[in-house]
DRENTORKOL-3810 file (N, C-alpha, C; in nm, 4 decimals):
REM DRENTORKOL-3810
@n.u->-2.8838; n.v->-7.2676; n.w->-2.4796; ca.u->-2.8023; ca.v->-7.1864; ca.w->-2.3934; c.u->-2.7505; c.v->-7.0647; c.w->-2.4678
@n.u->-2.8098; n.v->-7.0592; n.w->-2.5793; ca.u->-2.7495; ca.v->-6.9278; ca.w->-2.6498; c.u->-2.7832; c.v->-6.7586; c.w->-2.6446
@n.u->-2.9443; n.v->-6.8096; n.w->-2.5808; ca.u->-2.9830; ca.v->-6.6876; ca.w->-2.5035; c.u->-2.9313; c.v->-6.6544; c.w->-2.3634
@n.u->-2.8272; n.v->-6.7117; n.w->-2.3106; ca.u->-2.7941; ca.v->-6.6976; ca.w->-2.1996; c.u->-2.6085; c.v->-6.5979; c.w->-2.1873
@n.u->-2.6093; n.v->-6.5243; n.w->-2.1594; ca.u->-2.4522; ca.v->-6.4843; ca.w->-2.1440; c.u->-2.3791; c.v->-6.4689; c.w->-2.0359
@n.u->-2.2314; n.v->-6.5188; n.w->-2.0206; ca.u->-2.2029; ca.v->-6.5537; ca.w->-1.9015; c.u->-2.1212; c.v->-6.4426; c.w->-1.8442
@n.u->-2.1211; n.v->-6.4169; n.w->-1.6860; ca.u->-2.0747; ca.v->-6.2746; ca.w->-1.6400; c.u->-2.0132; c.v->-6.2957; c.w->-1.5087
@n.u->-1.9453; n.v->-6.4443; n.w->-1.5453; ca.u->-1.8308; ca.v->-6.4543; ca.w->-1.4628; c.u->-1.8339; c.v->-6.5947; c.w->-1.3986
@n.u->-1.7129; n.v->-6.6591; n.w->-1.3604; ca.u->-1.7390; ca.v->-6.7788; ca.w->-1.3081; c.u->-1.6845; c.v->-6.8959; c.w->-1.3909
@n.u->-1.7134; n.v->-7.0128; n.w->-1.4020; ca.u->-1.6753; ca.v->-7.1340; ca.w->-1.4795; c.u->-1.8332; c.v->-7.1892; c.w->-1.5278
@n.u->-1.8572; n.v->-7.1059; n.w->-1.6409; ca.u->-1.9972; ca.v->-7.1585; ca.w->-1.7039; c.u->-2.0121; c.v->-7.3170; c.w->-1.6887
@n.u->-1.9171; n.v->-7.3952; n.w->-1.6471; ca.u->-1.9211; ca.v->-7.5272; ca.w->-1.6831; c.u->-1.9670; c.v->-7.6018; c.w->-1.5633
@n.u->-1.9681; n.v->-7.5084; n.w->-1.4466; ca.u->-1.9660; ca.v->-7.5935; ca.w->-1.3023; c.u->-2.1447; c.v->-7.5881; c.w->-1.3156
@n.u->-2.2039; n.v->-7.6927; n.w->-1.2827; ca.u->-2.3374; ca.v->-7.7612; ca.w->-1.2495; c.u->-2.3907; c.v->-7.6681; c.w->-1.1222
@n.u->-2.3282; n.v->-7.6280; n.w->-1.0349; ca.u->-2.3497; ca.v->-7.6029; ca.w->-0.9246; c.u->-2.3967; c.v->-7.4266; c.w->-0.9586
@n.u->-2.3526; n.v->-7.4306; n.w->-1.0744; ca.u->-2.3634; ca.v->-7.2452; ca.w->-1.0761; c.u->-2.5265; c.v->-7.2355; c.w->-1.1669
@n.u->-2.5965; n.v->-7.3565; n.w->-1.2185; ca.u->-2.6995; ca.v->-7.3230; ca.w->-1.3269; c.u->-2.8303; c.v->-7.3150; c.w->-1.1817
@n.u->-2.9354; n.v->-7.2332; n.w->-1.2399; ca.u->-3.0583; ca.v->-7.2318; ca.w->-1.1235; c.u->-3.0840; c.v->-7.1366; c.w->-1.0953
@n.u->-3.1586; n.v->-7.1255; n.w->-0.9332; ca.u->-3.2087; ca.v->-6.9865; ca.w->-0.9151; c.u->-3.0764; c.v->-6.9152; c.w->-0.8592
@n.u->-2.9939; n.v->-6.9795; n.w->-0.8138; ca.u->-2.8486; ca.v->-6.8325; ca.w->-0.7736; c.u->-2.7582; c.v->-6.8494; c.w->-0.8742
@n.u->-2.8026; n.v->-6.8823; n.w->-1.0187; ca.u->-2.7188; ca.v->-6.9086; ca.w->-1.0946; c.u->-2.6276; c.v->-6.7199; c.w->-1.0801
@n.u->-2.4970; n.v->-6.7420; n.w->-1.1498; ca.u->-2.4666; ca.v->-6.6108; ca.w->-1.1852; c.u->-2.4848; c.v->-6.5851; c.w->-1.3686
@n.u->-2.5504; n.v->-6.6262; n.w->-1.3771; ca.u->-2.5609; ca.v->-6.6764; ca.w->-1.5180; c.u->-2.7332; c.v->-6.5602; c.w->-1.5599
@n.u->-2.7299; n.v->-6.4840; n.w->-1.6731; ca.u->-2.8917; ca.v->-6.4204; ca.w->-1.6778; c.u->-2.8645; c.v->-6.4194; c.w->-1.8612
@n.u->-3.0209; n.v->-6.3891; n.w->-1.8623; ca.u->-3.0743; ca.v->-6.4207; ca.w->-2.0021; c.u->-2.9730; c.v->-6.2307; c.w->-2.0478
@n.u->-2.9737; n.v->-6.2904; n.w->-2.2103; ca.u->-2.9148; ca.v->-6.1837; ca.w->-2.3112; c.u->-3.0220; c.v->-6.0412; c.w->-2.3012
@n.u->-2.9670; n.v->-5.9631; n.w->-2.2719; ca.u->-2.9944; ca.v->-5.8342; ca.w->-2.2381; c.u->-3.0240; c.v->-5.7809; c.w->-2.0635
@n.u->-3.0421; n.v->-5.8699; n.w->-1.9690; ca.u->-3.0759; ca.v->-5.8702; ca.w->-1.8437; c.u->-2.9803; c.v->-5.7713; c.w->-1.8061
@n.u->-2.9472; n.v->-5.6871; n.w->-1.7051; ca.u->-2.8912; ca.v->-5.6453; ca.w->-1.6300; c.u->-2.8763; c.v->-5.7363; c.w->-1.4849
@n.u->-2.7666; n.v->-5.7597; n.w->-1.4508; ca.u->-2.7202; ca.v->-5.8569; ca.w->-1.3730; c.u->-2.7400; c.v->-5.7678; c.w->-1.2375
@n.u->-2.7340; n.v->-5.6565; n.w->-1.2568; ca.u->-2.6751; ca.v->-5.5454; ca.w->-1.1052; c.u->-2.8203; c.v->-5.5381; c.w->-1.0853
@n.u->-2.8927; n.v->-5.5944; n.w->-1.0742; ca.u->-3.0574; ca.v->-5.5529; ca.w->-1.0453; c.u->-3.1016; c.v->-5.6774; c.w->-1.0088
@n.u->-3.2097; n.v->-5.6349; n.w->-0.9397; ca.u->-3.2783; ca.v->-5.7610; ca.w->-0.8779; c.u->-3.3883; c.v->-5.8564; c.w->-0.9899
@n.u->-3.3837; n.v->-5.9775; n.w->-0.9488; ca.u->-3.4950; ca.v->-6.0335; ca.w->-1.0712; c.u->-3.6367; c.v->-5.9131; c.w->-1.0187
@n.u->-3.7155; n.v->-5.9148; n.w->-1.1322; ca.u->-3.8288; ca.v->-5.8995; ca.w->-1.1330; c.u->-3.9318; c.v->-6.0132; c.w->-1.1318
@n.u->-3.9120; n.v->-6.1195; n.w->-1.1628; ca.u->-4.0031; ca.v->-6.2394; ca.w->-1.2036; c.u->-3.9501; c.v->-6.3430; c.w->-1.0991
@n.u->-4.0632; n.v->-6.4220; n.w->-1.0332; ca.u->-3.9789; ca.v->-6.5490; ca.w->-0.9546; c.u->-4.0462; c.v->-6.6366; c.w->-1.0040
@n.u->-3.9913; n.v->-6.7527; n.w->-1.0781; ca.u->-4.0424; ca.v->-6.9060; ca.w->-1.0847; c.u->-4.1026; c.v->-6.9363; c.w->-0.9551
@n.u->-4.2155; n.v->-6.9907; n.w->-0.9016; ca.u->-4.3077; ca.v->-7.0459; ca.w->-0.8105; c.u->-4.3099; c.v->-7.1984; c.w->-0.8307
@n.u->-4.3411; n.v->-7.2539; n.w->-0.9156; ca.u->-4.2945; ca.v->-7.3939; ca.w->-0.9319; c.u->-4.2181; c.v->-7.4212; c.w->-1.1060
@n.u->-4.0820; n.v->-7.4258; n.w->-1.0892; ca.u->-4.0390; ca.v->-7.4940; ca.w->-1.1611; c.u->-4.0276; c.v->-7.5364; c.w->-1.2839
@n.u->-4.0091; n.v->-7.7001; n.w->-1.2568; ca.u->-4.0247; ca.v->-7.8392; ca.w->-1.3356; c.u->-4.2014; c.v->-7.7883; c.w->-1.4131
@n.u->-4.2533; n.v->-7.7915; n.w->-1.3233; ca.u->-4.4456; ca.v->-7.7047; ca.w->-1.4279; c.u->-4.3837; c.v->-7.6108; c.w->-1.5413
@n.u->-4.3422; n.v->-7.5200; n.w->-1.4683; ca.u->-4.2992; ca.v->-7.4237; ca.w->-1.5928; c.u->-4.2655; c.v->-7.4377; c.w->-1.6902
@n.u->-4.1132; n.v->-7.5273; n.w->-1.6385; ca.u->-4.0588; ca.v->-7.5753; ca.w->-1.7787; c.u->-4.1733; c.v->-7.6512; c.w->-1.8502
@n.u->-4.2095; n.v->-7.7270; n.w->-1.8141; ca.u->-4.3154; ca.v->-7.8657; ca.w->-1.8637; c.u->-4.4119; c.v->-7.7925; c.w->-1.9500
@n.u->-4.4769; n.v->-7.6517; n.w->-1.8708; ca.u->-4.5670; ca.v->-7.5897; ca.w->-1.9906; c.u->-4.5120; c.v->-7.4813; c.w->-2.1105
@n.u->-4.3872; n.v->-7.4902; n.w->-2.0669; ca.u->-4.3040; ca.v->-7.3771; ca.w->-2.1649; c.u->-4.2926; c.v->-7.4702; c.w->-2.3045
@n.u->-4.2539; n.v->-7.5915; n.w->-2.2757; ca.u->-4.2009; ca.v->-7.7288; ca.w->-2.3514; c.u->-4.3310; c.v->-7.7744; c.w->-2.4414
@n.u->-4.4565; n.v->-7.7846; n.w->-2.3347; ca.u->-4.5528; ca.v->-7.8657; ca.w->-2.4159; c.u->-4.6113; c.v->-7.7221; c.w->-2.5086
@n.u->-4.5848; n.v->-7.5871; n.w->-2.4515; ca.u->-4.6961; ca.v->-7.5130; ca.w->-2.5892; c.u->-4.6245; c.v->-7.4922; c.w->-2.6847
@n.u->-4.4472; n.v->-7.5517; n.w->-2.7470; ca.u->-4.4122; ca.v->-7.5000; ca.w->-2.8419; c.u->-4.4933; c.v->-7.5568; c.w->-2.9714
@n.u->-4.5107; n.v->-7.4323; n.w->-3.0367; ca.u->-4.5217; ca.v->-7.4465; ca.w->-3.1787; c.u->-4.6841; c.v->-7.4370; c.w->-3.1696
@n.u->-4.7182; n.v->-7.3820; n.w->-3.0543; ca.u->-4.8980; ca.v->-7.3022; ca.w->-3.0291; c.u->-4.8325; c.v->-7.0984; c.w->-3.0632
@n.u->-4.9707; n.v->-7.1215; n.w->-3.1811; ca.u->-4.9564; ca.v->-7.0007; ca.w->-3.2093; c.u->-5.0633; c.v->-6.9041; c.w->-3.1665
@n.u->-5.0077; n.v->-6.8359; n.w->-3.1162; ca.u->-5.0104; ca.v->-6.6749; ca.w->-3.0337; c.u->-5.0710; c.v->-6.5498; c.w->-3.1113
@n.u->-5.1764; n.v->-6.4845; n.w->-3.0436; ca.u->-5.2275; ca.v->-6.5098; ca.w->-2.9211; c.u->-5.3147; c.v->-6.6079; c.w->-2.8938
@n.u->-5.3577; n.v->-6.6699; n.w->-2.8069; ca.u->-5.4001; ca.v->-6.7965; ca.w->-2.7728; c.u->-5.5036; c.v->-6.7735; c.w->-2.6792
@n.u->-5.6550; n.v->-6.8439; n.w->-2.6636; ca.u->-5.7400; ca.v->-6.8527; ca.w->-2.6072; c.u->-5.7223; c.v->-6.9896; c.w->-2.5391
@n.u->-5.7962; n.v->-6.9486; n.w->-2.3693; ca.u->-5.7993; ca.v->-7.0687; ca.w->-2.3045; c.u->-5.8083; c.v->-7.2504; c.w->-2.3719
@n.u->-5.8727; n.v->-7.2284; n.w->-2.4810; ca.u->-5.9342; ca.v->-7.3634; ca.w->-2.4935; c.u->-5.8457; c.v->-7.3631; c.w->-2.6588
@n.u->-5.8005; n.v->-7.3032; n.w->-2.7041; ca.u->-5.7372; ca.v->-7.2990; ca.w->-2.8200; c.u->-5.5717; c.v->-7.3867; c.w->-2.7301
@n.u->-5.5545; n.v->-7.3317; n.w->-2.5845; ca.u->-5.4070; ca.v->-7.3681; ca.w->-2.5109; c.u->-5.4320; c.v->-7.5355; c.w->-2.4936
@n.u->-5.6016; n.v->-7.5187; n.w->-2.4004; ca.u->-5.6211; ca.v->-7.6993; ca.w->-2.3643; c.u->-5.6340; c.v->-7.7648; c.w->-2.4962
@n.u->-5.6724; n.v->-7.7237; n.w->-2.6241; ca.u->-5.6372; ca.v->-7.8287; ca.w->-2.7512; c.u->-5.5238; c.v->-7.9086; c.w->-2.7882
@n.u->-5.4134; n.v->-7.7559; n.w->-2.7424; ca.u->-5.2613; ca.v->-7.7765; ca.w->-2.8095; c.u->-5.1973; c.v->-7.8641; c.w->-2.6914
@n.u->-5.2595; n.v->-7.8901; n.w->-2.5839; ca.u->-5.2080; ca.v->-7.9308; ca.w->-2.4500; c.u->-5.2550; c.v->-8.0874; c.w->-2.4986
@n.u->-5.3741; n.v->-8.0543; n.w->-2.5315; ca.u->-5.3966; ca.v->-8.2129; ca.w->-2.5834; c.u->-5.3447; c.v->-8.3103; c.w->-2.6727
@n.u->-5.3559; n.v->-8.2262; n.w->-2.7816; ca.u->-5.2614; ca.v->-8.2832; ca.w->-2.8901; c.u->-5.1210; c.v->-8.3733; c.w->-2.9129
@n.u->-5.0698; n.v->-8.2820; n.w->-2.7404; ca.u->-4.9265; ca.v->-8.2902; ca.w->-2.7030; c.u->-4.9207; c.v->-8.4589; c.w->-2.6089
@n.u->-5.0706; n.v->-8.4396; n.w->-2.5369; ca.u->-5.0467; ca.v->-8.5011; ca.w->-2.4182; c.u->-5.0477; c.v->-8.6789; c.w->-2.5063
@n.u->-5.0587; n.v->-8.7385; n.w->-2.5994; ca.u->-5.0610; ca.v->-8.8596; ca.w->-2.6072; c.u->-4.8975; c.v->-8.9213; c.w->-2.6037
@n.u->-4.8318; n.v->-8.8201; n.w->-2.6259; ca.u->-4.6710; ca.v->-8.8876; ca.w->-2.6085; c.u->-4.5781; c.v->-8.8377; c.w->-2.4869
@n.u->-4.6740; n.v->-8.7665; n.w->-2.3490; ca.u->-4.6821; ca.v->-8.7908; ca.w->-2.2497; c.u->-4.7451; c.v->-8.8555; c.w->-2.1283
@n.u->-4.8816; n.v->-8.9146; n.w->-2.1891; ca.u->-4.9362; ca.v->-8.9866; ca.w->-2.0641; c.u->-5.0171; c.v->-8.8864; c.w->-1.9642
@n.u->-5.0126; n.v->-8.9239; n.w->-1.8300; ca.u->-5.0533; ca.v->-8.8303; ca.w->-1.7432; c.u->-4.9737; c.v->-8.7519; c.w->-1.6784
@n.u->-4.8064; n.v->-8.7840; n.w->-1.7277; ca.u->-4.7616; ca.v->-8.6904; ca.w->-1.7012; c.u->-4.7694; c.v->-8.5387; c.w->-1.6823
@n.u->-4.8230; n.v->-8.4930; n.w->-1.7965; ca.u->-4.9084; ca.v->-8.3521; ca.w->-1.7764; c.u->-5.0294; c.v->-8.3193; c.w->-1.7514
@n.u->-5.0645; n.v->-8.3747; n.w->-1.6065; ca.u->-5.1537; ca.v->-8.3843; ca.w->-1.5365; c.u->-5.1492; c.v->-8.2102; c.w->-1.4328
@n.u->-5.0546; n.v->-8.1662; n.w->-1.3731; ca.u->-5.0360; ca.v->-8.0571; ca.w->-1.3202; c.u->-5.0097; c.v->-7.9267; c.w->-1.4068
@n.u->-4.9858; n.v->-7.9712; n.w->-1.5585; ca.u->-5.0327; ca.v->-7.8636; ca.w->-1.6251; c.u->-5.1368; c.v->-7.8384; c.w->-1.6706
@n.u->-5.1846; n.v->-7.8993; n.w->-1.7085; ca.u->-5.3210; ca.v->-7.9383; ca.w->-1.7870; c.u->-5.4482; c.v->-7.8981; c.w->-1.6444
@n.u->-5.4533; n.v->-7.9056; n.w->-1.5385; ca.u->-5.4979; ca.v->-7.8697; ca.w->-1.4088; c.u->-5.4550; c.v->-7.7241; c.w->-1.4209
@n.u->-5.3166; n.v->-7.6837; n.w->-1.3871; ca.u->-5.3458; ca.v->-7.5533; ca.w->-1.3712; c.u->-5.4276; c.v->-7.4737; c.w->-1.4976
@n.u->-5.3665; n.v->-7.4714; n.w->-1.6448; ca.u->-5.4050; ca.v->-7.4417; ca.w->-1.7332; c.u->-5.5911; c.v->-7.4264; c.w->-1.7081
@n.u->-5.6682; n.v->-7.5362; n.w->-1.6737; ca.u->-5.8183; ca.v->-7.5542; ca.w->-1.6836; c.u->-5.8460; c.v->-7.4658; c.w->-1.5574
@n.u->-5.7653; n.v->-7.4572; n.w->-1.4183; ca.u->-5.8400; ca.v->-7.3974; ca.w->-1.3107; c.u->-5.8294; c.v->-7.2286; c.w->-1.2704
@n.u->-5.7176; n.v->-7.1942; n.w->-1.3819; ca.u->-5.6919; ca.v->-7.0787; ca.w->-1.4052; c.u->-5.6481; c.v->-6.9141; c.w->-1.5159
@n.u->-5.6713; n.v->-7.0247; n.w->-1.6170; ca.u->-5.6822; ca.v->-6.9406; ca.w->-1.7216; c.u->-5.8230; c.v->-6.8494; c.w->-1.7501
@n.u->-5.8615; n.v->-6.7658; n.w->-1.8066; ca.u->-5.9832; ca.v->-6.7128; ca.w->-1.7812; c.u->-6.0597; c.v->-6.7559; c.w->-1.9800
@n.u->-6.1964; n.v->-6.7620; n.w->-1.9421; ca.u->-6.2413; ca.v->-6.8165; ca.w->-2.1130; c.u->-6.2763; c.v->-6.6881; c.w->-2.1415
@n.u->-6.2306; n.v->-6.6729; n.w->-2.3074; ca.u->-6.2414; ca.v->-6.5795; ca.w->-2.3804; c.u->-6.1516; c.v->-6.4455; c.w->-2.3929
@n.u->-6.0663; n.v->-6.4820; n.w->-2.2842; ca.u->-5.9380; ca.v->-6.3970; ca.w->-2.2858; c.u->-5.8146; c.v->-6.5006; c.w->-2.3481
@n.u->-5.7469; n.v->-6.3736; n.w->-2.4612; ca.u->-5.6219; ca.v->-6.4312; ca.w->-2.5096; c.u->-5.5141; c.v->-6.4261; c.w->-2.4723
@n.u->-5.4420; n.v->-6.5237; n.w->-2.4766; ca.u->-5.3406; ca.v->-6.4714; ca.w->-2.3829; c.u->-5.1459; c.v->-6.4557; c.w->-2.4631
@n.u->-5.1343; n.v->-6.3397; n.w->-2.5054; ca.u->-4.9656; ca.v->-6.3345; ca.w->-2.5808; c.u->-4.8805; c.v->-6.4235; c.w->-2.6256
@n.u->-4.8499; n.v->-6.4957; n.w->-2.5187; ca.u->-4.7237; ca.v->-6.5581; ca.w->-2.5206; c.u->-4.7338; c.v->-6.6133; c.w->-2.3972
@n.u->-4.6219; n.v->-6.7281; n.w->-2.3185; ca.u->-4.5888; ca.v->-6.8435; ca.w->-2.2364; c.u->-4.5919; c.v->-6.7812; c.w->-2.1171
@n.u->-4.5404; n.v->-6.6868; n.w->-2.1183; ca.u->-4.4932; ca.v->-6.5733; ca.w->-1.9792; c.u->-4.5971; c.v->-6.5611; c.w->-1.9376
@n.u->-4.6799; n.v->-6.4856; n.w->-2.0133; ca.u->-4.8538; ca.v->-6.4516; ca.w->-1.9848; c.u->-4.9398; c.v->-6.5657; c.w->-1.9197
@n.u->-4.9075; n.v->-6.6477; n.w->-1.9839; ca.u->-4.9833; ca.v->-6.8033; ca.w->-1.9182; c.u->-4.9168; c.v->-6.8191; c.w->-1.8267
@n.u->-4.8242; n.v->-6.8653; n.w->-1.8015; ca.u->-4.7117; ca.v->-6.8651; ca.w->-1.6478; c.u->-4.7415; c.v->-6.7533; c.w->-1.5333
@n.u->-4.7586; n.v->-6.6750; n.w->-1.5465; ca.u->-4.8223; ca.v->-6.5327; ca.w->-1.4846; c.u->-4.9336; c.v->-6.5712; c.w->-1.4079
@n.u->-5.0989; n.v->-6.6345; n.w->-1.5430; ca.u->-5.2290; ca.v->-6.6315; ca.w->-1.5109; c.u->-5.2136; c.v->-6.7904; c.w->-1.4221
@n.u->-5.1333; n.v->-6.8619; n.w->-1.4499; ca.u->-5.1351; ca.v->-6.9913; ca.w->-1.3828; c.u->-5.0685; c.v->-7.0058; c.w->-1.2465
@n.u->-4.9616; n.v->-6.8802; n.w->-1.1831; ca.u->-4.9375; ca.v->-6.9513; ca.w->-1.1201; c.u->-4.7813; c.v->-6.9459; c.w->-1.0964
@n.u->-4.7521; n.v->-6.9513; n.w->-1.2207; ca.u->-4.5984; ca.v->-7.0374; ca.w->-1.2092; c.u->-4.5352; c.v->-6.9659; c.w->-1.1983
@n.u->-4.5353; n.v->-6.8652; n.w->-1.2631; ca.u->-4.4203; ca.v->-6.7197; ca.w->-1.2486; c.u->-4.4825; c.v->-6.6008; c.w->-1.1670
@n.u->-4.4512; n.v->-6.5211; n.w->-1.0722; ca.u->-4.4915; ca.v->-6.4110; ca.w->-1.0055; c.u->-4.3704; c.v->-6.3146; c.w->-1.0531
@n.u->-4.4749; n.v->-6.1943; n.w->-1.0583; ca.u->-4.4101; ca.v->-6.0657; ca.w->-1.0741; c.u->-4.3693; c.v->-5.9912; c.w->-0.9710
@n.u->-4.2686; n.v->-5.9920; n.w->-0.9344; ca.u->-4.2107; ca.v->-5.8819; ca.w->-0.7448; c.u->-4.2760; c.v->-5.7510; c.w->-0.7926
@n.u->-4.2947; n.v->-5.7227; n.w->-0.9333; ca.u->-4.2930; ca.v->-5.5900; ca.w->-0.9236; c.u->-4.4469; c.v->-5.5062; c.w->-0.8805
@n.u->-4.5436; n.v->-5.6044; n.w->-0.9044; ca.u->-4.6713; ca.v->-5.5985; ca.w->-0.8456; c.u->-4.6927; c.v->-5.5986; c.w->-0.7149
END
């Protein structure tokens, strides 16, 4: 929560964290509209979580390795990442960073496009 700064409210109430949080990441401008919308979630987080410590930039099958690696102390739980990851990443393109994959998968849309 340390990338996060608070801009009014009772940081503590449950009811304020999410998509109407009043709550935005360190440097955001609050008086502006998001640019980015989460599309699903719990995925997001789940693939934000399973690529830490995959180093960047990253090729499709360099991501499904590190996805693998990950997946024995989840099960099939990461079954809907591991799906999107294979049905939409493109081979032989690298891809930056998490955002970028979230983008090509699915999970995050850009309003500004």
């Amino acid at each position: 929560m340390s990338d996060l700064i608070r801009t009014g409210g009772n940081y503590t109430d449950s009811k304020k964290t999410g998509e109407d949080s009043e709550y935005s990441r360190a440097g955001e401008r609050t008086d502006s509209p998001a640019t980015n919308e989460v599309t699903k979630r719990n995925t997001a987080a789940k693939l934000a979580n399973l690529l830490e410590g995959l180093s960047f930039p990253a090729s499709k099958e360099e991501i499904k390795n590190h996805l693998n690696s990950r997946s024995p102390a989840m099960g099939n739980r990461i079954n809907d990442v591991f799906e999107r990851v294979q049905n939409n990443l493109e081979n032989g393109k690298k891809y930056a960073d998490v955002y970028e994959i979230e983008l090509a998968t699915g999970l995050v849309k850009n309003n500004e496009s």
